[in-house]
N, CA and C of each residue as an Amber inpcrd file, in Angstrom:
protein
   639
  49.7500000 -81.5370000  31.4610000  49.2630000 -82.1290000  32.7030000
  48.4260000 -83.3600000  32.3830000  48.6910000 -84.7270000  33.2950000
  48.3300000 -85.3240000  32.8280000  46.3490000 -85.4200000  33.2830000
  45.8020000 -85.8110000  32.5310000  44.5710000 -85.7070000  33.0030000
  43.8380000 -87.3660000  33.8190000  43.3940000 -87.0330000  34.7840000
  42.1450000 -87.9780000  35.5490000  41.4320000 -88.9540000  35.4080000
  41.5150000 -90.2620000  35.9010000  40.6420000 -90.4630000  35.0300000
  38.8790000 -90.3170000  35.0940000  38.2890000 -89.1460000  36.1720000
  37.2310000 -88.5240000  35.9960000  37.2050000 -87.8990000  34.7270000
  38.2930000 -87.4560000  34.2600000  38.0980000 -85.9860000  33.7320000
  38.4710000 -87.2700000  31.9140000  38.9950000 -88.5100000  32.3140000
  38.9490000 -88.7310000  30.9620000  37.2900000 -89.6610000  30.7180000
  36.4000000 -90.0270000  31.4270000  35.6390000 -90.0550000  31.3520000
  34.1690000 -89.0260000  30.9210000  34.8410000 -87.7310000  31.7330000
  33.5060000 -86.2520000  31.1630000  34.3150000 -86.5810000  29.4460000
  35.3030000 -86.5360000  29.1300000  35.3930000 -86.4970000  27.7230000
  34.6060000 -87.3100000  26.9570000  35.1720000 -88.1690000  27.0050000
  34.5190000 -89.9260000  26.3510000  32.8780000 -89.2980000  26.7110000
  32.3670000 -89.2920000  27.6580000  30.8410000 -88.8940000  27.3340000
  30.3850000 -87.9560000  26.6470000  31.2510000 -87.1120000  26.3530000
  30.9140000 -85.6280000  25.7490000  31.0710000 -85.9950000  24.2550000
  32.0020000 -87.0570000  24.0690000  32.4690000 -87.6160000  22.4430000
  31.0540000 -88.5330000  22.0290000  30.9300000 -89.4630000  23.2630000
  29.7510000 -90.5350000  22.7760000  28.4530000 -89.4250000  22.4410000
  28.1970000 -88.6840000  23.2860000  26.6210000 -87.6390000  22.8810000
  27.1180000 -86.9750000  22.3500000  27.8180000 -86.7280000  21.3670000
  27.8810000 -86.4600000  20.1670000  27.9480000 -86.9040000  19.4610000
  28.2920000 -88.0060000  19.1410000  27.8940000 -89.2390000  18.4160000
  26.6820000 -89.0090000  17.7520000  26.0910000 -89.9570000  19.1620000
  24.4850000 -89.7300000  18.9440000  23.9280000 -88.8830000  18.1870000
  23.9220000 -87.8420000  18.7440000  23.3740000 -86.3880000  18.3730000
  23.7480000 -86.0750000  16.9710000  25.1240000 -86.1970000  16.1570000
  25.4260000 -85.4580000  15.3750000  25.6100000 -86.6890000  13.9550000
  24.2120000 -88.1780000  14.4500000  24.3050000 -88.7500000  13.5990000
  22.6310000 -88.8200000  13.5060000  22.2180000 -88.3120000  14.3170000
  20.7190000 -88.1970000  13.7990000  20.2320000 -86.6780000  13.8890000
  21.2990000 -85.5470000  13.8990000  20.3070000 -84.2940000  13.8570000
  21.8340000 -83.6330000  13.1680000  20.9960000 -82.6780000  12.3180000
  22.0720000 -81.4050000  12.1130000  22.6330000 -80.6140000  12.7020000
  24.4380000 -79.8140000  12.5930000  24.8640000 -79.1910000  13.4680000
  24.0630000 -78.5270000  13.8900000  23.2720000 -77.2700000  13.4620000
  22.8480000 -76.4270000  14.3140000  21.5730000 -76.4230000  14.7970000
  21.3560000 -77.9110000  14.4470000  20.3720000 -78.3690000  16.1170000
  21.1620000 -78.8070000  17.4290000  21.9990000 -78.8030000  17.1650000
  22.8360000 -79.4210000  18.2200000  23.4600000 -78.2790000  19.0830000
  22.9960000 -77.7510000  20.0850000  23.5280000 -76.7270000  20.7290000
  24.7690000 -77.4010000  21.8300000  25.5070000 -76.3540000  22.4210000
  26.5650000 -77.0760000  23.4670000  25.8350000 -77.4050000  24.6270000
  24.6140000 -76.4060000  25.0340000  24.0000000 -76.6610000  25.9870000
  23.3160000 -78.4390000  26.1040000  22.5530000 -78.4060000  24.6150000
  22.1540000 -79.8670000  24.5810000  23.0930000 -80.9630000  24.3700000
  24.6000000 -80.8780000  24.1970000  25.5930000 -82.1070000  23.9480000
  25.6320000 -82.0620000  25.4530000  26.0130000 -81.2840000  25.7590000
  26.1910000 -81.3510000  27.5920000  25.5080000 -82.1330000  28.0150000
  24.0510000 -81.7090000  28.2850000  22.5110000 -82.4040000  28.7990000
  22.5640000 -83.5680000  28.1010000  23.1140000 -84.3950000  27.2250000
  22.8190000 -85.6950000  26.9340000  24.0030000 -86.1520000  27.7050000
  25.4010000 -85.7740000  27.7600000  26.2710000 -86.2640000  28.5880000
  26.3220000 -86.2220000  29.6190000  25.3920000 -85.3230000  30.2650000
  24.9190000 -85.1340000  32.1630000  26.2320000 -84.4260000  32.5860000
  26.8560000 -84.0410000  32.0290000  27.9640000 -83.0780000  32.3610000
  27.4320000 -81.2870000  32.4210000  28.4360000 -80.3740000  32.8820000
  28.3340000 -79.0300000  32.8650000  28.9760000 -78.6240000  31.8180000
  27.8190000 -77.4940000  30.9080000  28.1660000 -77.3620000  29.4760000
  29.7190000 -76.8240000  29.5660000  30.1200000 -76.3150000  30.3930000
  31.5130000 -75.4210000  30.3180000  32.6110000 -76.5790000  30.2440000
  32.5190000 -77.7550000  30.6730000  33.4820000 -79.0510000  30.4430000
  34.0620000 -78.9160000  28.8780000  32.6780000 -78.5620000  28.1080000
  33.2070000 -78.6830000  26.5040000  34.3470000 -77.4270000  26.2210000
  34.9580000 -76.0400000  26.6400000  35.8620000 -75.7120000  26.5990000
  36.7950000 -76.0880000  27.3720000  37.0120000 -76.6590000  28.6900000
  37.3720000 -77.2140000  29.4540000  37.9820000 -78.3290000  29.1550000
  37.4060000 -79.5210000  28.4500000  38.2950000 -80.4670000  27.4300000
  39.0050000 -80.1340000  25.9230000  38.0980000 -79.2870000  25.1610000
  38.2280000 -79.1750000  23.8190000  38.6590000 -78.1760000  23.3560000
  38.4600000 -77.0950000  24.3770000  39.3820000 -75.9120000  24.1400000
  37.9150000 -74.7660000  23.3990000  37.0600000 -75.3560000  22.6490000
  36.2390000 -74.9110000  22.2120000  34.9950000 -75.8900000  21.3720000
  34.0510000 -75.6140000  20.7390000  32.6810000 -76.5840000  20.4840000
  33.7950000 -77.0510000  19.2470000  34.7110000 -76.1820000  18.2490000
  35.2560000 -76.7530000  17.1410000  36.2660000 -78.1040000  17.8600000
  36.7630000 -77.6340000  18.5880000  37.7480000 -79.1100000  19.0990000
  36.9040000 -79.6740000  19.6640000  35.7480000 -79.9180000  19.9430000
  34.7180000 -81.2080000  20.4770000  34.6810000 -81.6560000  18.9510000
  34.0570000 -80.9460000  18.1910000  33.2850000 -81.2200000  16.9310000
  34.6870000 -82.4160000  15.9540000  35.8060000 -81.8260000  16.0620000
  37.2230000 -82.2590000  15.7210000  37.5060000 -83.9710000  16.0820000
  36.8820000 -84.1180000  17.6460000  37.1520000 -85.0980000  18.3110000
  36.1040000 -86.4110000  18.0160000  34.8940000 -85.6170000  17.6670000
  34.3760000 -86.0430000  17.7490000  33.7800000 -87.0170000  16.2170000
  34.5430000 -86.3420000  15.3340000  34.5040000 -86.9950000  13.7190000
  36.2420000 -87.9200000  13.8530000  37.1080000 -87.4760000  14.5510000
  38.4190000 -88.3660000  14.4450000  37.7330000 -89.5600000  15.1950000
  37.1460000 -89.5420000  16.1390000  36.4620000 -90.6590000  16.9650000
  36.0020000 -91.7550000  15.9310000  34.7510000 -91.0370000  15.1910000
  34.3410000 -92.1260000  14.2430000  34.8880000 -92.2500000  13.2700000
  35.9590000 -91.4100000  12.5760000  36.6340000 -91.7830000  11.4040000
  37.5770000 -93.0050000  11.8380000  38.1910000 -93.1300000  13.1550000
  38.9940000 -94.1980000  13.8490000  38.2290000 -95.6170000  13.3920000
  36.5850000 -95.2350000  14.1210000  36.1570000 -96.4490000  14.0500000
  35.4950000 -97.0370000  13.0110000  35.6630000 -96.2030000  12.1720000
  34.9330000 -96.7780000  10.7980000  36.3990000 -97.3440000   9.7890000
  37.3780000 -96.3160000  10.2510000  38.7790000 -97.0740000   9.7970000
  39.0970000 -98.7290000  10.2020000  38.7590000 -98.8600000  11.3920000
  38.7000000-100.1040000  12.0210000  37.7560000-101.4680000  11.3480000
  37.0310000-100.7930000  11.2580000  35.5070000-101.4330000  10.1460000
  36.3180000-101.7990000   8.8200000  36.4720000-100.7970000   7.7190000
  36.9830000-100.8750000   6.5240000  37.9530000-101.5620000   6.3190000
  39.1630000-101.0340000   6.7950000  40.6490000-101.3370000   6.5300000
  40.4190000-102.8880000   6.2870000  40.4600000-103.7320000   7.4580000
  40.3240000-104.5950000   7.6960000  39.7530000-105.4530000   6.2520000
  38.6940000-105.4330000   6.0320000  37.8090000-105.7170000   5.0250000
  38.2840000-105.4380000   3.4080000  39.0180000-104.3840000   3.6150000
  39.9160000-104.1320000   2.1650000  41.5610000-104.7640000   2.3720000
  42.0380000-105.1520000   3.3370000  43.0910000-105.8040000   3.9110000
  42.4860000-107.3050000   3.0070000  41.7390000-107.6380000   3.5450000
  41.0780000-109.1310000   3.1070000  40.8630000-109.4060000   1.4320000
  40.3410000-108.5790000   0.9000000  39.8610000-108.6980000  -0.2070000
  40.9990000-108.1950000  -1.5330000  42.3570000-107.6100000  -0.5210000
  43.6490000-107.5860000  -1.8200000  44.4020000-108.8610000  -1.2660000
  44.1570000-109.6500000  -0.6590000  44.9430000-111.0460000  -0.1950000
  44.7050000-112.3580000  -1.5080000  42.9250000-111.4410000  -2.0310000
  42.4070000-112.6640000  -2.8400000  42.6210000-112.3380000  -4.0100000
  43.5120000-111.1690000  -4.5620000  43.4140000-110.2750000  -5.9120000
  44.8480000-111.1770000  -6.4230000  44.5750000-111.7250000  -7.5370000
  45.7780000-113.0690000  -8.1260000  45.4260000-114.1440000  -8.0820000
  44.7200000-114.8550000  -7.4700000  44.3930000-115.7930000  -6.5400000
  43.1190000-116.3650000  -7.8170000  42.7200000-116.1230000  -8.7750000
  42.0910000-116.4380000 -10.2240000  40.3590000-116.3760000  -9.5360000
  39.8490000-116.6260000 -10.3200000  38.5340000-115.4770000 -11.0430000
  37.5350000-116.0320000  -9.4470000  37.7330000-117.3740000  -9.5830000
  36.7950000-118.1250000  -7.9110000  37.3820000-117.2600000  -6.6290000
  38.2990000-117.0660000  -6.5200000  39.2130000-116.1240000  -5.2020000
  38.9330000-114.9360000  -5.5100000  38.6380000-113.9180000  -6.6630000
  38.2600000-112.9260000  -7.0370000  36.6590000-112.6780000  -6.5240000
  35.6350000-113.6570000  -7.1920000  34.3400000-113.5900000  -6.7960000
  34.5880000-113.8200000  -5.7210000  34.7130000-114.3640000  -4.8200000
  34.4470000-114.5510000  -2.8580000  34.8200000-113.1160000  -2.5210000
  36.3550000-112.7590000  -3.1500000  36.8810000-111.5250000  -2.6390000
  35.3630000-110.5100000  -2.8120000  35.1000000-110.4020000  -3.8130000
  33.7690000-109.2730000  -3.8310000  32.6420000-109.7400000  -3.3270000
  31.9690000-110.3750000  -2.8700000  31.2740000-110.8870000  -2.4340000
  30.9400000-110.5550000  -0.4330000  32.6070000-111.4540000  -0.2220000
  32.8470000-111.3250000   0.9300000  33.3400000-109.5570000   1.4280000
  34.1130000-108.8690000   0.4830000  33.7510000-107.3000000   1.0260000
  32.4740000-106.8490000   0.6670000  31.7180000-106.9340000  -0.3290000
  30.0290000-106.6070000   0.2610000  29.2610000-106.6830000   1.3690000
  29.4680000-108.0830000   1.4460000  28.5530000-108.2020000   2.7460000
  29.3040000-107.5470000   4.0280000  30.6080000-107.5780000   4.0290000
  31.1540000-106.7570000   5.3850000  30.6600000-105.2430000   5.2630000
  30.5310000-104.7090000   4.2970000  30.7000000-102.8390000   4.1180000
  29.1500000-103.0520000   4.0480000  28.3230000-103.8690000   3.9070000
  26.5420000-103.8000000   3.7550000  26.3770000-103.9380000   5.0840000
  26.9450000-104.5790000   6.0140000  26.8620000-105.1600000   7.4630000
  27.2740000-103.6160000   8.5040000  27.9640000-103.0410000   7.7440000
  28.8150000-101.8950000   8.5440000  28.0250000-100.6560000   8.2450000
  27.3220000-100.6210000   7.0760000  26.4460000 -99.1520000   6.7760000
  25.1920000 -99.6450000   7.2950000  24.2820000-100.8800000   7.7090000
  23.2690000-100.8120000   7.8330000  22.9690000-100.9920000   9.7030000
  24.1740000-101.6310000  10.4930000  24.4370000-101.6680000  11.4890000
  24.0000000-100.4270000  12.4860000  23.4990000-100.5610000  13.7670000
  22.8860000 -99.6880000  14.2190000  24.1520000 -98.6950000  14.3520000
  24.8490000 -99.0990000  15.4030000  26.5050000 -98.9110000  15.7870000
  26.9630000 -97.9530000  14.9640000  27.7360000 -99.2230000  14.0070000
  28.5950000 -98.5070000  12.8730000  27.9090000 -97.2140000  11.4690000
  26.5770000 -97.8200000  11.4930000  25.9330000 -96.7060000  10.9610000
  25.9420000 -95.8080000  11.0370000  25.4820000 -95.5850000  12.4490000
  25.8970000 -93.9770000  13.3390000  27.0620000 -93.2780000  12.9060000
  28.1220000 -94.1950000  13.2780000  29.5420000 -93.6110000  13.2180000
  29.8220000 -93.0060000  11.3040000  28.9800000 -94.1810000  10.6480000
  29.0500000 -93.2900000   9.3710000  28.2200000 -92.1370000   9.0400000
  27.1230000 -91.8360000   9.6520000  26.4670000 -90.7400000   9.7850000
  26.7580000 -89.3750000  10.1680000  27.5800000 -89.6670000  11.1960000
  28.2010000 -88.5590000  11.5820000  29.3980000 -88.2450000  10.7670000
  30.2170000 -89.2990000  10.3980000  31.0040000 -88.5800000   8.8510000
  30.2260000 -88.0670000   8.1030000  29.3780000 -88.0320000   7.3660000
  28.5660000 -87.9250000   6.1460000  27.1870000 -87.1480000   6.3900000
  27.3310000 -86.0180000   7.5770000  26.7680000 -84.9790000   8.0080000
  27.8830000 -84.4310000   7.6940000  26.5770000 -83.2330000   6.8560000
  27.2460000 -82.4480000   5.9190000  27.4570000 -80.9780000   7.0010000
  26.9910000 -80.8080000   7.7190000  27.4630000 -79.4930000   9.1930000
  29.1160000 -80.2700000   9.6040000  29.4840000 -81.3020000   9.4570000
  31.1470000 -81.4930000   9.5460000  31.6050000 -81.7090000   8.9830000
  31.3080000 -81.9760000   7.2940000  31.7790000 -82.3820000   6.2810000
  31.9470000 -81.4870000   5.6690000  31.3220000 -80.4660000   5.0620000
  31.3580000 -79.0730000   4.7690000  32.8170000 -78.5630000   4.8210000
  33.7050000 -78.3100000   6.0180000  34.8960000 -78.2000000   6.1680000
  35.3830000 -78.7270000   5.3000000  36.3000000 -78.1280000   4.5110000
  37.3490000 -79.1730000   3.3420000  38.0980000 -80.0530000   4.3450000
  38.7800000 -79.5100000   5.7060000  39.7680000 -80.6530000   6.4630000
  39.0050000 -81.6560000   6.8720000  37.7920000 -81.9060000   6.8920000
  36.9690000 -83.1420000   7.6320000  36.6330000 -83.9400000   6.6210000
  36.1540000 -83.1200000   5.4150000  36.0270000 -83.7700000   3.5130000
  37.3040000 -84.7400000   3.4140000  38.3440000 -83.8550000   3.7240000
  39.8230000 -84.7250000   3.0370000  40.0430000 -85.7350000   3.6260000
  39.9890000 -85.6980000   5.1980000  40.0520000 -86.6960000   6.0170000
  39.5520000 -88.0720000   5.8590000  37.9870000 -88.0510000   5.4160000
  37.1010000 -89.3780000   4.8110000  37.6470000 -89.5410000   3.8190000
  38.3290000 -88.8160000   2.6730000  37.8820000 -89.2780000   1.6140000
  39.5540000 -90.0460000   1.4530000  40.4570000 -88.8720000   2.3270000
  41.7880000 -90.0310000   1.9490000  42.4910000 -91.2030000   3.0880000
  41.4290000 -91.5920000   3.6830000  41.4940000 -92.9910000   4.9130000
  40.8880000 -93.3280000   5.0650000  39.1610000 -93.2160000   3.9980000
  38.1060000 -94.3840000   4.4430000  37.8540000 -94.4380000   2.6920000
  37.6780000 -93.5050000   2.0330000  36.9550000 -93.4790000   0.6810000
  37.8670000 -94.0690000  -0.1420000  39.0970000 -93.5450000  -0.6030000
  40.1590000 -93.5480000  -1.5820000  40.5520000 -95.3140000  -1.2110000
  40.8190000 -95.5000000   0.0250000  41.5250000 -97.0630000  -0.0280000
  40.2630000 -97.5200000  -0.1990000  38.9000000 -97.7760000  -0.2400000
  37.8690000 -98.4690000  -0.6370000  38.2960000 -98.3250000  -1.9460000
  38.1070000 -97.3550000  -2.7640000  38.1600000 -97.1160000  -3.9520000
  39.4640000 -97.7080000  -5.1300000  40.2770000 -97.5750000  -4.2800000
  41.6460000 -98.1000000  -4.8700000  41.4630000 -99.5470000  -4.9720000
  40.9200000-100.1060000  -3.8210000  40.6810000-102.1080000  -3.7260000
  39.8650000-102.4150000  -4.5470000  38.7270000-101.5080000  -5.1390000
  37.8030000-101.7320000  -6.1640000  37.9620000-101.8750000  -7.5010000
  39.0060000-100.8260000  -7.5060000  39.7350000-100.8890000  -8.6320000
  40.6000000-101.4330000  -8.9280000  41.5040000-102.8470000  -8.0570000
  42.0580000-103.4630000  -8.1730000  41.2950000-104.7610000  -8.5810000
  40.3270000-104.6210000  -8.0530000  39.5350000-106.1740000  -7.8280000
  39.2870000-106.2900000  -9.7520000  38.4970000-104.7520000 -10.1000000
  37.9580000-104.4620000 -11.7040000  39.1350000-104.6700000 -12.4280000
  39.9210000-104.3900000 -12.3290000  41.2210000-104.2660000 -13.0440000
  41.5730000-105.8590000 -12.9390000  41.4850000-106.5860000 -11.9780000
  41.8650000-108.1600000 -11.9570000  41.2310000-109.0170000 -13.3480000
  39.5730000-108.4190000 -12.8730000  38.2420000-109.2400000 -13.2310000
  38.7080000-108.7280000 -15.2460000  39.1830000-107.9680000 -15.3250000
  38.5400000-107.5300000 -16.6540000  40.7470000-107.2770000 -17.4250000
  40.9990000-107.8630000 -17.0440000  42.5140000-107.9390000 -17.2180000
  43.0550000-106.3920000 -17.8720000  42.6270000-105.6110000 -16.6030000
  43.2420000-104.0750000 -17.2460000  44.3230000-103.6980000 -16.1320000
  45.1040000-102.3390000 -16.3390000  45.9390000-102.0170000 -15.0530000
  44.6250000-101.6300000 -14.2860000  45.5230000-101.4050000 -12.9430000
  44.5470000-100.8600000 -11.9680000  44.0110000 -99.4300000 -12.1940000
  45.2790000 -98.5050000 -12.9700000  44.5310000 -97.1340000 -13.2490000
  44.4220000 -96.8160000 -14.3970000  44.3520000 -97.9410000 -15.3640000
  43.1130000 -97.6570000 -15.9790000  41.6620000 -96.9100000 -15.9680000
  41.2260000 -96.2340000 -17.1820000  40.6060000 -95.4020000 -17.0300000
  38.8800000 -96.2340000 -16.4900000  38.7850000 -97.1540000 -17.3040000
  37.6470000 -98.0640000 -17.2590000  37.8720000 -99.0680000 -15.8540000
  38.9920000 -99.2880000 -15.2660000  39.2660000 -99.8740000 -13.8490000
  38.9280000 -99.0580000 -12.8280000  38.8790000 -97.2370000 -12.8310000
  38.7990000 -96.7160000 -12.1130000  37.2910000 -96.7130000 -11.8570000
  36.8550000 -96.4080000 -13.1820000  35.0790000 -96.2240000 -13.1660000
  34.0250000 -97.5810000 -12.5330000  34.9110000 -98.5650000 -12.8470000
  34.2570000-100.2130000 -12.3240000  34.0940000 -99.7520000 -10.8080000
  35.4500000 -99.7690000 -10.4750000  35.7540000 -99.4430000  -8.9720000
  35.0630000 -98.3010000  -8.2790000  34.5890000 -97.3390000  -8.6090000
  33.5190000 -96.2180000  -8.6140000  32.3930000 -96.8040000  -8.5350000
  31.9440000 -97.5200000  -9.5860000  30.6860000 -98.4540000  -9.5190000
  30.3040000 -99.4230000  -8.6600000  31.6460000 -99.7870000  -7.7750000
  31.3980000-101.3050000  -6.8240000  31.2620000-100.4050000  -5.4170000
  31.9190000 -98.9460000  -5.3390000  32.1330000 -98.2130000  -3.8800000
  30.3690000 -97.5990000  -4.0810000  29.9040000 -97.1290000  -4.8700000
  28.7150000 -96.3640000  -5.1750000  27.5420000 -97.3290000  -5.1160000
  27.6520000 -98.1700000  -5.6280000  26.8860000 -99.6320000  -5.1330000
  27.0440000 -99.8840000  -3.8290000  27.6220000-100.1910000  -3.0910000
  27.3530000-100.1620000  -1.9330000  27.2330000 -99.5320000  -0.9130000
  27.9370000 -97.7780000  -0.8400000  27.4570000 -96.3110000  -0.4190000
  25.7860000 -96.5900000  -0.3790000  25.4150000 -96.6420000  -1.6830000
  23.7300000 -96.2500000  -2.0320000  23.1710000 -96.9370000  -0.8270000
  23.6260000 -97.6920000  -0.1690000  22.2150000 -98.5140000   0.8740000
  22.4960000 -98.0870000   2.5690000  23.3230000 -96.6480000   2.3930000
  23.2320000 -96.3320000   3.4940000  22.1390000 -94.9650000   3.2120000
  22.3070000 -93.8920000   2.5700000  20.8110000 -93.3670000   2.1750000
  19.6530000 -93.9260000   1.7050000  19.7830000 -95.2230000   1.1700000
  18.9110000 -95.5380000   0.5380000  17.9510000 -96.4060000   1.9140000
  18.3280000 -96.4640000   2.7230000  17.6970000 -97.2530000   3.8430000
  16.2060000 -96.2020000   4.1990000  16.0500000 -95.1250000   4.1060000
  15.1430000 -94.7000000   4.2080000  13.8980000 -94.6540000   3.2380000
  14.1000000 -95.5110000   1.6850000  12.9870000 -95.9760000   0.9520000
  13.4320000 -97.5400000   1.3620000  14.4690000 -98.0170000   1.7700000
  14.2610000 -99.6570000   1.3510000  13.1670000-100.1820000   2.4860000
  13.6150000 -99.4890000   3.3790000  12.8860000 -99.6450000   4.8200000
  11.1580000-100.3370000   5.2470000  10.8670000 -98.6590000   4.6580000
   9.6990000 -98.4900000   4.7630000   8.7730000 -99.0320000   3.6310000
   9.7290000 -99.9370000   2.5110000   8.7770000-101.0550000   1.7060000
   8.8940000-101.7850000   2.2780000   9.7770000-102.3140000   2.9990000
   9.6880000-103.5690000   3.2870000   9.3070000-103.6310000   4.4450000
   8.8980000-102.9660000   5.2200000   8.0300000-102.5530000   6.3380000
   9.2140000-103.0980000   7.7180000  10.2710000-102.9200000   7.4600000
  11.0140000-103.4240000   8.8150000  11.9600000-101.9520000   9.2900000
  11.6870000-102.4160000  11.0680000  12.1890000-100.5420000  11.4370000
  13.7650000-100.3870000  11.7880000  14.5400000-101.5550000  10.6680000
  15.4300000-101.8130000  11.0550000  16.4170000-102.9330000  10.0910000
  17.7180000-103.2180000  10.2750000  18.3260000-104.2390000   9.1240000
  19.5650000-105.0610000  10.3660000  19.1840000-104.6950000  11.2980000
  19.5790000-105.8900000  12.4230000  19.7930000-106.8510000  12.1710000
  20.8870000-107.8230000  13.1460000  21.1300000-109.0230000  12.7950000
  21.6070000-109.2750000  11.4250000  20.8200000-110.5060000  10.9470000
  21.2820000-111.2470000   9.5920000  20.4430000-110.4620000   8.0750000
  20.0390000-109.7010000   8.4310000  18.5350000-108.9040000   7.4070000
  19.9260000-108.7020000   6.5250000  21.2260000-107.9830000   6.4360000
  21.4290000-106.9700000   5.7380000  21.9780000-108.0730000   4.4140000
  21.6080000-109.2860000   4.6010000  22.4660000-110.3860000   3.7380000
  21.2600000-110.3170000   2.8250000  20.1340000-110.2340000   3.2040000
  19.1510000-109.7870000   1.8090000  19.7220000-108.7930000   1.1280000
  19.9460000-107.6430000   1.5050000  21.1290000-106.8520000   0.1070000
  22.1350000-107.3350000  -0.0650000  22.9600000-107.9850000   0.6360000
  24.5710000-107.6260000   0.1850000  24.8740000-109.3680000  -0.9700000
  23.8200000-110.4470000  -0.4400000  24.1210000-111.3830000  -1.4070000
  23.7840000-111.0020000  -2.6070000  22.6590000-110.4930000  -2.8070000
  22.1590000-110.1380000  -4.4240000  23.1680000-109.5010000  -5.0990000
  23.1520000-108.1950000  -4.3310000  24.2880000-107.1900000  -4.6740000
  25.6200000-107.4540000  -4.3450000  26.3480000-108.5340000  -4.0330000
  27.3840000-109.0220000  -4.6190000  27.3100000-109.8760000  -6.0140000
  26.4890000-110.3830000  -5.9300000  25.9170000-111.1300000  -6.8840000
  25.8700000-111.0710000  -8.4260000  24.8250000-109.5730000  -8.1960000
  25.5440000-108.5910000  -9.5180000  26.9950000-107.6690000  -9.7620000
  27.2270000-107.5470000  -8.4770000  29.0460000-107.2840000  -8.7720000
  29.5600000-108.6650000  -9.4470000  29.3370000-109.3560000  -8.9540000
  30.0780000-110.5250000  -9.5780000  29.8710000-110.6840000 -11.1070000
  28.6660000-110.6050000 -11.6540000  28.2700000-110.7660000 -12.7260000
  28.7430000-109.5870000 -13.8440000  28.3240000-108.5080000 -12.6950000
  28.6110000-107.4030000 -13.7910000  30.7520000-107.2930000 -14.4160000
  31.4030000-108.1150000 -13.1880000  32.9980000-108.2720000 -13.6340000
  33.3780000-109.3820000 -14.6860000  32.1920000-110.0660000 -14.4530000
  32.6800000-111.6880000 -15.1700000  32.9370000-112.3770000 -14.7300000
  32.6940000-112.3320000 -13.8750000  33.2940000-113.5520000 -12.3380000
  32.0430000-114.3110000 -12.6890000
């Protein structure tokens, strides 16, 4: 049956406050009663759309895995265009995916959406684990290791291409936990706007250096 578009709206709100919710608090702070009450809906909607809290919870990580796919892809699309292209097209290539994936973890928005992947109450599941790791993690990881493998004239799976490429995804992972010491030295309640180019130039910077670029 096809559904309303009231009824595709109670969804979409029930997906967005969870969002929210399940990127700044742990599952089992998160009751159905309180996803409801942030969506101003009646808690019973959530079996009513989802069949149950697991098919909200389902919808609600494919939601942001979509949009963080949207984020990434793109950005690793870009940066195998420049892989051949000799050592100056190589450095921009790393450079220019830093600052996009530094822009995307420190972002109020897209932050969120990685938060709620990387809450471990939905990650926990091996099917929600596999999900990140083989359509947001692995193609990061694979472009990294193409880029290392360029920079340092090895194959791509190479054993020492893989570990570079480990090193360039882990380097830039770190400044989405790490925002809670970088923060509060530098006394800002936030990496809004143009701020996040204070990390991502340096720290391309030393990617660059550390390949030979």
């Amino acid at each position: 049956m096809q559904q309303t578009v009231g009824e595709n709206m109670t969804r979409a709100k029930l997906i967005e406050a969870g969002t929210w919710l399940f990127a700044e608090h742990n599952g089992h702070e998160v009751s159905n009663r309180r996803l409801a009450a942030e969506a101003k809906v009646n808690h019973a909607m959530i079996n009513y759309h989802f069949g149950s809290r697991e098919g909200l919870l389902d919808a609600i990580f494919s939601h942001c895995l979509q949009k963080w796919k949207e984020i990434i892809l793109p950005l690793l699309e870009a940066a195998e265009t420049r892989i051949g292209g000799g050592k100056d097209a190589l450095a921009a290539a790393v450079r220019e995916l830093v600052d996009g994936v530094i822009a995307a973890i420190t972002g109020k928005q897209s932050g969120r959406f990685l938060a709620v992947l990387l809450n471990d109450d939905l990650t926990t599941p091996k099917k929600y684990y596999d999900r990140l790791f083989n359509e947001v993690l692995a193609p990061f990881h694979r472009t990294a290791s193409r880029i290392a493998a360029e920079a340092k004239g090895l194959k791509p799976e190479a054993f020492e291409s893989l570990v570079l490429g480990q090193a360039i995804v882990a380097q830039c992972m770190t400044f989405f936990r790490g925002r809670v010491l970088l923060l509060p030295r530098l006394k800002w309640p936030d990496l809004e706007g143009d701020k996040h180019l204070l990390i991502s130039r340096p720290l391309g910077d030393a990617i660059v250096a550390s390949l030979g670029l």
